[in-house]
LUMMARBA-581822 format. One line per 2 residues: number of its first residue (from 1); their letters; for each residue x, y, z of N, C-alpha, C, O. Coordinates in Angstrom, 1 decimal. Each point is the difference from the previous one (the first is absolute). Layout:
<recs>
NUM) A) X:Y:Z:X:Y:Z:X:Y:Z:X:Y:Z  ...
</recs>
This chain:
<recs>
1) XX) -29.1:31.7:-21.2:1.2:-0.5:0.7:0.4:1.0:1.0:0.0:1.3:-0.2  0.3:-2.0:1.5:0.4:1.2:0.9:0.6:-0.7:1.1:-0.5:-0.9:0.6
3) XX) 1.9:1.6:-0.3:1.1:-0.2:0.8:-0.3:1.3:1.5:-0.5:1.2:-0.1  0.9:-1.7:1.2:0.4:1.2:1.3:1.5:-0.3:0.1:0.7:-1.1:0.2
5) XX) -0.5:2.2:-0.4:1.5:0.6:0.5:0.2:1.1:0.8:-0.3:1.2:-0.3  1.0:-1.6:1.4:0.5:1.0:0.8:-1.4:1.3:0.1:0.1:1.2:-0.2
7) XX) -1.0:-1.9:0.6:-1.2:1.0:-0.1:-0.4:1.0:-1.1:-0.5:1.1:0.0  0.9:-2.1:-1.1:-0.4:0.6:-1.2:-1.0:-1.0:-0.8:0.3:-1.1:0.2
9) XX) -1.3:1.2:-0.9:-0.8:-0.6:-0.9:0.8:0.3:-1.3:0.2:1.1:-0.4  0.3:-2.6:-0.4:0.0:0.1:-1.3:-1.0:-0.9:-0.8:-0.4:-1.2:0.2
11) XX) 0.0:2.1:-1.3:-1.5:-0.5:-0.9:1.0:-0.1:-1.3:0.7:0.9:-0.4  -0.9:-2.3:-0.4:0.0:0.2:-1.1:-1.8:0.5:-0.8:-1.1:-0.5:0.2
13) XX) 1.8:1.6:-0.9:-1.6:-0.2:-0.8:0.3:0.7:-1.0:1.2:0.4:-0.2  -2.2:0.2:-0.9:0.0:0.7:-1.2:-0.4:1.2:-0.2:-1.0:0.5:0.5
15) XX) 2.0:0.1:-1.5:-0.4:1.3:-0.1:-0.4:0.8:-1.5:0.6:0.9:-0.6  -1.9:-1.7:0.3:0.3:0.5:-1.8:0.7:-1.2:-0.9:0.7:0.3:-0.9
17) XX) -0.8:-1.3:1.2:0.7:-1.2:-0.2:2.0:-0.2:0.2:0.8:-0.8:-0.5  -0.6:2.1:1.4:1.4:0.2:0.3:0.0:-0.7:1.3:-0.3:0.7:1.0
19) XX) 0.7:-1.9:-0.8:0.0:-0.8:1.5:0.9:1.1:1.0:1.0:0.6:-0.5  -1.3:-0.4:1.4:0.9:0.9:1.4:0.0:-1.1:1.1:-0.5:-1.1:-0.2
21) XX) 1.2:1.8:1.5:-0.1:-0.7:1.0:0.0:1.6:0.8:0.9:0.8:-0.1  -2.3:-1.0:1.0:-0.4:1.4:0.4:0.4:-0.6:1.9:0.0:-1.1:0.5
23) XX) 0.3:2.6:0.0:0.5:-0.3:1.5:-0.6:0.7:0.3:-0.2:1.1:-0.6  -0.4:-1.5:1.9:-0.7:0.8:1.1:0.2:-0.6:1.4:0.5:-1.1:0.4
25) XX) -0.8:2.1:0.3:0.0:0.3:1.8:-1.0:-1.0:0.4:-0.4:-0.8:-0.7  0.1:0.9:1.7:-0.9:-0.8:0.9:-1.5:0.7:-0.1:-1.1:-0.5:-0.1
27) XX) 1.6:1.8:0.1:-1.5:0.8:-0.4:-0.5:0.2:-1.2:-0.7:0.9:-0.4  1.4:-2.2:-0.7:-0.5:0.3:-1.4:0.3:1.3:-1.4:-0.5:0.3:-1.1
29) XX) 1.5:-0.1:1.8:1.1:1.4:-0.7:0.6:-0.7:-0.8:0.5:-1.1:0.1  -0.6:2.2:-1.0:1.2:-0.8:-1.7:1.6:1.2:0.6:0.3:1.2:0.0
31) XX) 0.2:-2.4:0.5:1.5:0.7:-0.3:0.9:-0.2:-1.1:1.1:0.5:0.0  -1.3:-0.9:-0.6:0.4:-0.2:-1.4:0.0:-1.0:-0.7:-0.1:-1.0:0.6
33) XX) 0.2:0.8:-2.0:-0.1:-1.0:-0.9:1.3:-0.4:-1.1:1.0:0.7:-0.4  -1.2:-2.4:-0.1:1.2:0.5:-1.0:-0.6:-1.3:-1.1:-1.1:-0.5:0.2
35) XX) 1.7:0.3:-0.9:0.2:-0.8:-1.2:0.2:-1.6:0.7:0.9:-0.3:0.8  -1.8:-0.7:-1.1:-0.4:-1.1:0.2:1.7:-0.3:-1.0:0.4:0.6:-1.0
37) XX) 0.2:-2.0:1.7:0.8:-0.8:-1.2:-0.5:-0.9:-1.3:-1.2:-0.4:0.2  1.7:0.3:-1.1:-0.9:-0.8:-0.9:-0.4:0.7:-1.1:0.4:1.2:-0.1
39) XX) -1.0:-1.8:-0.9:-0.2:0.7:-1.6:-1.5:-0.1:0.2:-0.7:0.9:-0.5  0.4:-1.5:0.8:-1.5:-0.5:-0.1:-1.5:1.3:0.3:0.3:0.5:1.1
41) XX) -1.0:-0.2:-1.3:-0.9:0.8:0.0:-0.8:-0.2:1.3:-0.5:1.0:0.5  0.3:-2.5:0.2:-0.7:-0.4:0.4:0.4:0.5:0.9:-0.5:1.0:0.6
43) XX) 2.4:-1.9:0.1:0.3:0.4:1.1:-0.5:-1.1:1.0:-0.7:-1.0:-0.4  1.0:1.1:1.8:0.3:-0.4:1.1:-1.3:-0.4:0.6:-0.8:0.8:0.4
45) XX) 0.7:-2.4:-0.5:-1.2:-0.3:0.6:0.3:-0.3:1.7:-0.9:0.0:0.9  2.3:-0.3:-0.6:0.0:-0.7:1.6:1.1:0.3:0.0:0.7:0.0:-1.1
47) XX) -0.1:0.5:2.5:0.9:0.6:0.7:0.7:-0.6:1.0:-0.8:-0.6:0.7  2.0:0.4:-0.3:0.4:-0.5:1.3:1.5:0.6:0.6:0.9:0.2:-0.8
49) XX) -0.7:0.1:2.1:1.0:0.8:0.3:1.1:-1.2:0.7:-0.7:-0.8:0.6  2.1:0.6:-0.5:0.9:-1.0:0.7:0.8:0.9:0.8:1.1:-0.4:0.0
51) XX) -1.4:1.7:0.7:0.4:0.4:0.9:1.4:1.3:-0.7:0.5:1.0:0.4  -0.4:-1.8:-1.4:0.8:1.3:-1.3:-0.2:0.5:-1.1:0.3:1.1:-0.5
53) XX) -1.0:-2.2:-0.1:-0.9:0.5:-1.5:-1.5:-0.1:0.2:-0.6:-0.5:1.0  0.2:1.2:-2.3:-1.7:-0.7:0.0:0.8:-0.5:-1.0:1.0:0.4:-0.5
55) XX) -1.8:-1.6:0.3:-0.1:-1.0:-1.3:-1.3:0.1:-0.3:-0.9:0.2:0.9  0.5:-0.3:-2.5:-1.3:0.1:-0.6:0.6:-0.8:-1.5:1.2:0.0:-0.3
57) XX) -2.2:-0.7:-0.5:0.0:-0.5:-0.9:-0.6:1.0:-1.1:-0.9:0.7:0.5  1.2:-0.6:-1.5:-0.7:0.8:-1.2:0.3:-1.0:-1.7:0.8:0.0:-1.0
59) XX) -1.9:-0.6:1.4:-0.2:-1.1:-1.5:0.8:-1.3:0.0:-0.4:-1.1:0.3  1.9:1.4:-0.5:0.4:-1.4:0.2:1.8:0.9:0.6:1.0:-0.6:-0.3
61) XX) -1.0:1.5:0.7:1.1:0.1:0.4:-0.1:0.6:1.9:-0.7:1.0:0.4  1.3:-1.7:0.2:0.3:0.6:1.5:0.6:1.0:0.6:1.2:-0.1:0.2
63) XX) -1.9:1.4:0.4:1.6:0.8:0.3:-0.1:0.2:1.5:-1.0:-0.1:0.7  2.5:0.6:-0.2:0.5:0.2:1.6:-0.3:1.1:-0.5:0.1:0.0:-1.2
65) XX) -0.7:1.3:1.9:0.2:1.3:0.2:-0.2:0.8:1.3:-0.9:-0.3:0.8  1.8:1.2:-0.6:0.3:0.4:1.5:-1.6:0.7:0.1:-0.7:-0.8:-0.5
67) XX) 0.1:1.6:0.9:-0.5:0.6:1.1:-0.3:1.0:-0.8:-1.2:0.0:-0.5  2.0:1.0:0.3:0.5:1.0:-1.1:0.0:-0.4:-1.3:0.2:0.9:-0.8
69) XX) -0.4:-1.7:0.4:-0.9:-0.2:-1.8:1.2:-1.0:-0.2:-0.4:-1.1:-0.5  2.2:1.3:0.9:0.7:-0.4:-0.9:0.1:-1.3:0.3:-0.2:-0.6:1.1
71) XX) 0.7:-0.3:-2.9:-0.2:-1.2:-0.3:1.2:-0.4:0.4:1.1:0.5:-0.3  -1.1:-1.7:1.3:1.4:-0.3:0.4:0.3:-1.2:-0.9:1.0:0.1:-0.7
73) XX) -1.9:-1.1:0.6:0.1:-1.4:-0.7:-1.2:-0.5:-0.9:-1.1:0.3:0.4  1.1:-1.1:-1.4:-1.2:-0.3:-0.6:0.5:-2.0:-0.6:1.1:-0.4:0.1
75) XX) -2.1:-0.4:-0.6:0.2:-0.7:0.0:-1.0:-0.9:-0.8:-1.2:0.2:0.3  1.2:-1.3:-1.3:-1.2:-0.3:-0.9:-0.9:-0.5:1.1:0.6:-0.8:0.8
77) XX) -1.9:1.1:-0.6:-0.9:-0.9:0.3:-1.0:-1.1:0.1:-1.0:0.6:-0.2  0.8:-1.7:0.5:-0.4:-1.5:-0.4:-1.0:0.0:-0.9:-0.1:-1.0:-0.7
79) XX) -0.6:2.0:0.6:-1.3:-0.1:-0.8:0.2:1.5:-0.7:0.9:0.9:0.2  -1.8:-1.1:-1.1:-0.4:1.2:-0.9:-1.7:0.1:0.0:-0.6:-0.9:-0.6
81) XX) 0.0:1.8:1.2:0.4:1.1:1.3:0.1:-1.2:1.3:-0.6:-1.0:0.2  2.0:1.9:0.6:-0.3:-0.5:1.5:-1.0:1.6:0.5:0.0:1.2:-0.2
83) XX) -0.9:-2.3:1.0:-1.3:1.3:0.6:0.5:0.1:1.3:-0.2:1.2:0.5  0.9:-2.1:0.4:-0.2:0.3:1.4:1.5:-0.7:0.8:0.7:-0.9:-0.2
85) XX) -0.8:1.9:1.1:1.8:-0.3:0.7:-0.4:0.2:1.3:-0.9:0.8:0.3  2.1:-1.9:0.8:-0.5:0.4:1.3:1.7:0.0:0.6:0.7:-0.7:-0.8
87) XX) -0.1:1.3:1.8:1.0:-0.6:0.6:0.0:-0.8:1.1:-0.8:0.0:0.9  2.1:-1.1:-1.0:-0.5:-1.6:0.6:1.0:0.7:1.1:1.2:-0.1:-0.4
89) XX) -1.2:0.8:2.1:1.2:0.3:0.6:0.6:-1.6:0.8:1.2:-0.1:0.5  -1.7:-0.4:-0.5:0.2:-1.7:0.5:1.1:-0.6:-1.5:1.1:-0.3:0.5
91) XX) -1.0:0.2:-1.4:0.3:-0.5:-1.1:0.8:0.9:-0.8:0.6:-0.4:-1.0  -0.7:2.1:1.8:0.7:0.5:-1.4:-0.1:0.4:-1.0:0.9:0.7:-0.6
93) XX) -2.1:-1.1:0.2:-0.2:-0.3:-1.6:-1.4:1.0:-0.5:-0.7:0.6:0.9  0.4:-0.7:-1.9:-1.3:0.9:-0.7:-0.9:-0.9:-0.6:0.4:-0.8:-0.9
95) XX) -1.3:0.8:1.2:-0.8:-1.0:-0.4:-0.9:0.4:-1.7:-0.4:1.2:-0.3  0.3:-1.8:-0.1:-0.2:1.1:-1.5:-1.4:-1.2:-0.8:0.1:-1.2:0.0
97) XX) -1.0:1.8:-0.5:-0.9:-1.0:-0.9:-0.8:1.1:-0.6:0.2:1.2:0.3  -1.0:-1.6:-0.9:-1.4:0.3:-1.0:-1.2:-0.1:0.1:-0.3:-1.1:-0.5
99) XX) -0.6:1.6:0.8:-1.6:-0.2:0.0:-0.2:-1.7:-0.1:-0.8:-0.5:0.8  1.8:-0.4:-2.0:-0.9:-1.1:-0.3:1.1:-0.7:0.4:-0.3:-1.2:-0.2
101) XX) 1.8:1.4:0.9:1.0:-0.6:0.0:0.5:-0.3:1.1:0.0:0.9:0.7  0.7:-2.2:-0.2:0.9:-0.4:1.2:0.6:1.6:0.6:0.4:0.8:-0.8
103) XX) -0.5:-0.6:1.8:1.3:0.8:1.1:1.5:-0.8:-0.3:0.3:-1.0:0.6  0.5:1.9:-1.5:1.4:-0.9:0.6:0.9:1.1:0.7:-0.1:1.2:-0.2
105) XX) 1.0:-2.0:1.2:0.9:1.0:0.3:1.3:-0.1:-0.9:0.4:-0.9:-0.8  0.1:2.2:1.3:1.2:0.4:-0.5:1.0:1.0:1.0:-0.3:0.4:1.1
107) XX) 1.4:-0.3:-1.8:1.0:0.5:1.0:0.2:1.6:-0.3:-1.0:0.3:-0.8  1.5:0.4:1.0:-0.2:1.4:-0.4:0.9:0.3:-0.8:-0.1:1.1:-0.5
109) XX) 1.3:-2.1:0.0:0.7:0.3:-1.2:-1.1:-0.6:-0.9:-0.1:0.8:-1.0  -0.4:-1.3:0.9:-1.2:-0.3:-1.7:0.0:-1.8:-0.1:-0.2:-0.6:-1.0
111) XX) 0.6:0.0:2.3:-0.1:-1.5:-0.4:-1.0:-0.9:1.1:-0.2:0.1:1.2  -0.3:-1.2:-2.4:-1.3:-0.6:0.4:0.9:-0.6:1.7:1.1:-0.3:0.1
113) XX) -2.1:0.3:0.8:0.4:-1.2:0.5:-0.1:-1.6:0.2:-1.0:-0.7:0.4  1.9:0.4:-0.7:-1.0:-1.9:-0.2:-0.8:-0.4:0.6:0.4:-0.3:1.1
115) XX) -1.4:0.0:-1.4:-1.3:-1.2:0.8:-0.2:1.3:1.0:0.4:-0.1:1.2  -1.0:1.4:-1.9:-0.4:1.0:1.1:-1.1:0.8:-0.8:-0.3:1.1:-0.5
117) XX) -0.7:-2.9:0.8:-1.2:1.3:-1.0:-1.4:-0.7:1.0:0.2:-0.9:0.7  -1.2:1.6:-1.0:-0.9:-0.5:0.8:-1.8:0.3:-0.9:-0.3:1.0:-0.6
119) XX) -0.3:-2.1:0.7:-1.3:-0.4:-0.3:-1.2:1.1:0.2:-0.8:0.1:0.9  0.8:0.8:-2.2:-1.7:0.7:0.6:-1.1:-0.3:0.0:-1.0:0.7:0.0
121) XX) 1.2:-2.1:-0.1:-1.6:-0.5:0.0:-0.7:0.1:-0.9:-1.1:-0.6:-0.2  1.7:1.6:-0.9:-1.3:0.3:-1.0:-0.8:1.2:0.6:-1.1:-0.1:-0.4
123) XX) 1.4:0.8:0.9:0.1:1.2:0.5:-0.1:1.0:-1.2:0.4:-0.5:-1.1  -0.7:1.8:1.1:0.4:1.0:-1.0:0.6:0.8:0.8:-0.8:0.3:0.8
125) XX) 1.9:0.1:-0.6:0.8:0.6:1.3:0.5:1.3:-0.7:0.6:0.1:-1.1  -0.9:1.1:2.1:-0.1:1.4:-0.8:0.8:0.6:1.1:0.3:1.1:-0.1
127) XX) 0.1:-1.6:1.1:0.8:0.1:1.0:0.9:-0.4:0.8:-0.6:-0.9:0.6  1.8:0.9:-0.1:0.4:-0.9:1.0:0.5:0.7:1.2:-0.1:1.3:-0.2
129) XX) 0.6:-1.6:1.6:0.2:0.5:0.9:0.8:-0.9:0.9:-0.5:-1.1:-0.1  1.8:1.2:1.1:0.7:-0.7:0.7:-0.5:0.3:1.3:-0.3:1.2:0.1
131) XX) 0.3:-1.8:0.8:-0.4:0.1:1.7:1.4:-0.8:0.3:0.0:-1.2:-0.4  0.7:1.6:0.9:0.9:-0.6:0.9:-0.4:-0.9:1.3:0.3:-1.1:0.3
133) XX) -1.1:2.0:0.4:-0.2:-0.9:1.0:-2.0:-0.5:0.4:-0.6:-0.1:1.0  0.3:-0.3:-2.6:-0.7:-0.8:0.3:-0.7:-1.1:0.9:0.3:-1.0:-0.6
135) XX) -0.9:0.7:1.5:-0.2:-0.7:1.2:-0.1:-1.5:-0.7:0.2:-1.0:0.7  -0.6:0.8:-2.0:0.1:-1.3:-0.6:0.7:-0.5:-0.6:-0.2:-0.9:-0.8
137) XX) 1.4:1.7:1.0:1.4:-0.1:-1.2:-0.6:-0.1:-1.7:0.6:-0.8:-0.7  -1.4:1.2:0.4:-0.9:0.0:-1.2:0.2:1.5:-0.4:-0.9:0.8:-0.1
139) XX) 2.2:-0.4:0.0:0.3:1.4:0.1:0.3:0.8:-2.0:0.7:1.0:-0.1  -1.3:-1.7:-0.9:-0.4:0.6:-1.1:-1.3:-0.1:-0.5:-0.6:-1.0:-0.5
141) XX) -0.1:2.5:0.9:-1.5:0.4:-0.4:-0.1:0.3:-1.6:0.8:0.9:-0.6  -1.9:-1.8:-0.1:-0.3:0.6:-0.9:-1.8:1.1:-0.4:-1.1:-0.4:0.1
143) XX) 1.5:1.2:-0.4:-1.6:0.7:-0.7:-0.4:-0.6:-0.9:0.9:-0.8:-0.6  -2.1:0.8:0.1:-0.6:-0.7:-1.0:-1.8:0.4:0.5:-0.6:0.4:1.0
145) XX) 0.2:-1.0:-2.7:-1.5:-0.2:-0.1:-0.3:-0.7:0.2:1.0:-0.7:0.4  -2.3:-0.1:-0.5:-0.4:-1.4:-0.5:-0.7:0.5:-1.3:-0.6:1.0:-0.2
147) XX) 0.7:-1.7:-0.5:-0.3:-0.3:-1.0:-1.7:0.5:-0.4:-0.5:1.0:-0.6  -0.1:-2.3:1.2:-1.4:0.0:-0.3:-1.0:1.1:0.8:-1.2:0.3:-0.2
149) XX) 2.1:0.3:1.4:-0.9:1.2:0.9:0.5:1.2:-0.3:-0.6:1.0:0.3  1.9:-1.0:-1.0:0.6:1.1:0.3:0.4:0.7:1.2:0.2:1.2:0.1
151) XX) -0.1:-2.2:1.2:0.0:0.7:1.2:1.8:0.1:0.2:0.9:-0.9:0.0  -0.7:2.5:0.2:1.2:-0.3:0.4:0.5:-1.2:1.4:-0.7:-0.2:1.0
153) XX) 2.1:-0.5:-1.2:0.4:-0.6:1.2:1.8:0.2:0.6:0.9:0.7:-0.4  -0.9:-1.6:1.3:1.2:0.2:0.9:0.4:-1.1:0.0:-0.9:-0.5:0.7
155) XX) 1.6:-0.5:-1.0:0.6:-1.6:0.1:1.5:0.4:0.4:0.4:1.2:0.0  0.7:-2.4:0.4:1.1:-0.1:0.9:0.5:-1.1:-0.2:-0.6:-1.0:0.4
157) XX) 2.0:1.1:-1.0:0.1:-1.2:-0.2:1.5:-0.7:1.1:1.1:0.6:0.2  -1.3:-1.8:0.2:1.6:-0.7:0.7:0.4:-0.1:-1.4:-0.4:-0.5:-1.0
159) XX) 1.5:1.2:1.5:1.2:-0.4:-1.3:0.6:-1.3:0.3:0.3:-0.7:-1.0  0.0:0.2:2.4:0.7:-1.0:-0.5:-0.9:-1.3:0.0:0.6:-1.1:-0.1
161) XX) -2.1:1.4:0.3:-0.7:-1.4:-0.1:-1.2:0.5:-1.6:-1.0:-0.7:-0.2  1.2:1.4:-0.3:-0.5:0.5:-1.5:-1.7:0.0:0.3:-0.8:-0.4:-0.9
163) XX) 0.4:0.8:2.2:-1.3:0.0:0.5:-0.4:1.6:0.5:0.4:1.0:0.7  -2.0:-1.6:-1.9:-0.3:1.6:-0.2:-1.1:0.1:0.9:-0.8:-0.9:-0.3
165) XX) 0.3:1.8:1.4:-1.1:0.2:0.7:-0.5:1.2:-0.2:0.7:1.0:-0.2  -2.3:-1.0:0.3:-1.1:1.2:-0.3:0.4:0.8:1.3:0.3:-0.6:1.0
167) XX) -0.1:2.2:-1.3:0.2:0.4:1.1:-1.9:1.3:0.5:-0.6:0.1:1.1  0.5:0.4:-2.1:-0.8:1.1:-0.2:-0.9:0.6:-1.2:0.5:0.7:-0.8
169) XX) -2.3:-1.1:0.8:0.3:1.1:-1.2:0.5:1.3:0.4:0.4:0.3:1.1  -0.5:0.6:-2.0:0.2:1.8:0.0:-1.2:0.3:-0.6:-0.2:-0.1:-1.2
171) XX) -1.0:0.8:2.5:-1.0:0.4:-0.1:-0.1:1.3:-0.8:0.5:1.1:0.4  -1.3:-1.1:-1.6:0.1:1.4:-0.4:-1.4:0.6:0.0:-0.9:-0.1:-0.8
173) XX) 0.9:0.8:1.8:-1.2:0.9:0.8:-0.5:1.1:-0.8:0.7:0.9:0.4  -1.4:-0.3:-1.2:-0.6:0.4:-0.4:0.5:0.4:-1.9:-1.0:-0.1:-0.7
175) XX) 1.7:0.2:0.3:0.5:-0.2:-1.6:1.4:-0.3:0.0:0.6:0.1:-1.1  -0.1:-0.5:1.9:1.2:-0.3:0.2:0.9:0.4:0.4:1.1:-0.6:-0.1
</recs>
């Protein structure tokens, strides 16, 4: 998982099975690290920033945290584990699901929004991503494999017509 801030890289990843969230420069410099939110060992699979927190999911609970490590808000999340979060800036909202589960949104106090969920096809979705200004108004990307090739891909979904289009595979050029 990985957020840009203010020309900073934040990585969630692992340290020893101690989850961090490691920051670096543009030129790949660790300026410092801190303590991922959450109990969990695993830690932070998908990240997303709303211009004040990152938000990240860890198993089944959601947290706001500033920049600076600290936890402003947290909140249960739809699934147990949610894997992947995107921010919706058209809507407001965080889009939140699971490898095998619907995207729903939600509001940033911790509530579903009604009839705010959308179709992955059956997708295994290991990723999500918001484009605002999409040229097809089709402006929620998901990552995923296929199944039977294992080829990584790129799909996009209209939220408000629940239509999902192939966008890309992701070529992986010599071991990956």
């Amino acid at each position: 998982a990985v957020v840009y801030i203010n020309d900073q890289f934040y990585i969630a990843g692992g340290n020893d099975n101690e989850p961090v969230i490691y920051v670096l420069n543009r030129d790949g410099e660790l300026l410092e690290s801190f303590d991922q939110p959450g109990e969990s060992r695993r830690g932070i699979k998908d990240m997303t920033y709303d211009g004040e927190l990152i938000w990240a999911a860890d198993e089944s609970v959601v947290y706001g945290f500033r920049p600076d490590g600290e936890v402003q808000t947290s909140f249960e999340a739809p699934y147990n584990p949610t894997t992947v979060i995107t921010w919706d800036s058209d809507r407001e909202c965080l889009w939140l699901g699971s490898t095998t589960r619907n995207p729903v949104g939600y509001d940033r106090d911790g509530n579903q929004i009604e009839n705010l969920e959308v179709d992955r096809s059956d997708l295994r979705v290991y990723g999500l991503g918001y484009w605002q200004d999409d040229p097809d108004d089709s402006p929620l990307y998901f990552y995923s494999k296929e199944q039977e090739t294992n080829l990584q891909t790129v799909h996009k979904v209209n939220i408000e017509e629940n239509d999902t289009t192939f966008v890309a595979y992701l070529d992986q050029e010599g071991t990956g």
